[in-house]
N, C-alpha and C positions, 0 to 999 in steps of 0.2 A: 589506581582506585582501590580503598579498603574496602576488601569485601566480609567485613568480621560481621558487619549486622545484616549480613544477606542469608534471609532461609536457606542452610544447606540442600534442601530439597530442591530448591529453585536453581542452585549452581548445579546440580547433580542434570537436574532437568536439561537445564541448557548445553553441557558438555553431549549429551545426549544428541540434541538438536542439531549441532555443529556437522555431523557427519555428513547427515543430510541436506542442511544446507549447503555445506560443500559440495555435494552433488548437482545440488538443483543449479546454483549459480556453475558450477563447469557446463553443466548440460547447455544453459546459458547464451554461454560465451562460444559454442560450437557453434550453435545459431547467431548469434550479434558479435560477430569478434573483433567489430570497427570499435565496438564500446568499452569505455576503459573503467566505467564504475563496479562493474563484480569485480572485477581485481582490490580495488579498492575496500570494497564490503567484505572480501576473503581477506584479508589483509586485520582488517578491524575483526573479524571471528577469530582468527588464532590469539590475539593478542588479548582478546579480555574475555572474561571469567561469568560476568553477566552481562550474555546480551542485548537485553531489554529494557533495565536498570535509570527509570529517569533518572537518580540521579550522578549517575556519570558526566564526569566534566568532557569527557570525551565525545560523548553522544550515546544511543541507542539502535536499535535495529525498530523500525516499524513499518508497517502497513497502509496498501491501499488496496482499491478495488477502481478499476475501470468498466464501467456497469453501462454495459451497451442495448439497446433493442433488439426484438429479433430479427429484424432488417440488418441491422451493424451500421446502419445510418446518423443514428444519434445517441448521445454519449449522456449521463448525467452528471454537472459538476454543482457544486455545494458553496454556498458562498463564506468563505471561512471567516469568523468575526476578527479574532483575534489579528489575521493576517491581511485583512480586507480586501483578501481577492478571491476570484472562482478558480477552484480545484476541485477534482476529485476524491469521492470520499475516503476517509482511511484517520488513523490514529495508531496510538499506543497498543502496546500486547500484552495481553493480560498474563499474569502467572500459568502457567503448563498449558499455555494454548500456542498454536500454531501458527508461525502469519498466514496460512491461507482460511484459518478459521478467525481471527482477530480481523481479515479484509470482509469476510462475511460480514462478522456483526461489525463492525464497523462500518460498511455500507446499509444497512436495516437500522443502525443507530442514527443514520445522518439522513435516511431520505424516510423511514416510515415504510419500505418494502420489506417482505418478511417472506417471500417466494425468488428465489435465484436460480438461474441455471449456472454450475462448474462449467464454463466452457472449453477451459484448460487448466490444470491442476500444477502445470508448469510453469516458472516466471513466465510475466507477461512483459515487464517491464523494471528495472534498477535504476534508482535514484539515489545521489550523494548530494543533500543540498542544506545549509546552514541555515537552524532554527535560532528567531532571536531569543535575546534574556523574557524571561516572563514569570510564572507559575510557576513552572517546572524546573527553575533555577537560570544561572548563566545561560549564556549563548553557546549552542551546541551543533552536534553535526546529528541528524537522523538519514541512517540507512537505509532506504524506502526498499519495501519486497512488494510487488502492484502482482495485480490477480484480475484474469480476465474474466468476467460475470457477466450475465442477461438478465435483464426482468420481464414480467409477466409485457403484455400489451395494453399501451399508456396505463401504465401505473401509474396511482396518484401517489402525490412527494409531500413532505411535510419537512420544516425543520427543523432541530433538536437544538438545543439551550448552546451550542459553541458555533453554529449557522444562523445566517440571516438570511437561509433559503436554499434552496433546491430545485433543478431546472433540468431539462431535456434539452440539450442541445444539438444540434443541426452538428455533422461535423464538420460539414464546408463553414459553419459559421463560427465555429471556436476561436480564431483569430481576434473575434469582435467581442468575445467577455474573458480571456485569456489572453497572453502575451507569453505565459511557460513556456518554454523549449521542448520540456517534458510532457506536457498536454498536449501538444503540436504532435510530440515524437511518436504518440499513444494512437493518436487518430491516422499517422500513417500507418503502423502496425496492422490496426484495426482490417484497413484496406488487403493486408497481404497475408490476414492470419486464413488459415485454412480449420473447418469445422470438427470437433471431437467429445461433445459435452455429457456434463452430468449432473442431474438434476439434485436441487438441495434445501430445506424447507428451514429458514433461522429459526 
């Protein structure tokens, strides 16, 4: 990829970044080492320059959030226009933000909640899965970094102009608006995460 029209401050940025995510994703992998996508995603950091850059033909690194109750009983997915199915909120990263600050607002951008709890500040979750052509150019691969969040009790949801809605879901019931591997894989986690949170106002 030419990186000649790319703000120097944003490759400065990202070389930055890289360190730490190299951390987070080994930290990881000590926890889930059945899973072979952080290899994959450290593999993709060494090799390019901007990690965020829609437009790389390659792909990008982006975000999500898994935004649970305070029960841990139901989960909220987003019903994605462009993709026409229920997922989890999450998107692109903005210039010198963080993906666990881009899974913030990008979950308060897709449901209308604006009070979260950090419940873990560590991967929650790592996805490698092929975005089609569209908008944002060819068909590409995004590196999904998931962030595990709470919201206040029944928070109301709204949906924002790239959703055709936002719901609470049961998570014994995800099966019935999802079929993801990845959404399935999140709601077992869910069951076996153990508590450490921190409070964070978008």
């Amino acid at each position: 990829m030419n990186q000649d029209n790319v703000d120097p401050r944003i490759l400065q940025y990202n070389e930055r970044l890289k360190n730490t995510l190299r951390d987070e994703l080994l930290n990881y992998k000590e926890r889930f080492p059945e899973e072979c996508e952080p290899d994959q995603v450290l593999e993709f950091i060494g090799n390019q320059l901007n990690l965020f850059g829609r437009d790389s033909q390659e792909g990008h690194i982006t975000c999500s959030a898994w935004v649970v109750d305070p029960q841990r009983s139901a989960a909220i997915l987003v019903r994605h226009r462009r993709l026409n199915k229920w997922v989890q909120p999450g998107g692109h990263i903005e210039p010198f933000e963080s993906p666990l600050s881009g899974a913030v607002r990008e979950a308060a951008e897709e449901t209308g909640i604006t009070d979260f709890v950090i419940l873990d500040e560590r991967l929650f979750d790592v996805s490698v899965h092929w975005f089609p052509e569209g908008k944002d150019g060819p068909a590409h691969f995004h590196y999904d970094l998931r962030y595990l969040l709470q919201a206040p009790v029944k928070a109301d949801l709204y949906a924002n102009n790239e959703t055709d809605g936002a719901a609470w879901i049961p998570l014994e019931q995800l099966q019935n608006y999802s079929g993801e591997e990845t959404v399935l894989k999140m709601a077992e986690k869910t069951w076996r995460w153990s508590p450490a949170g921190k409070h964070v106002r978008e």
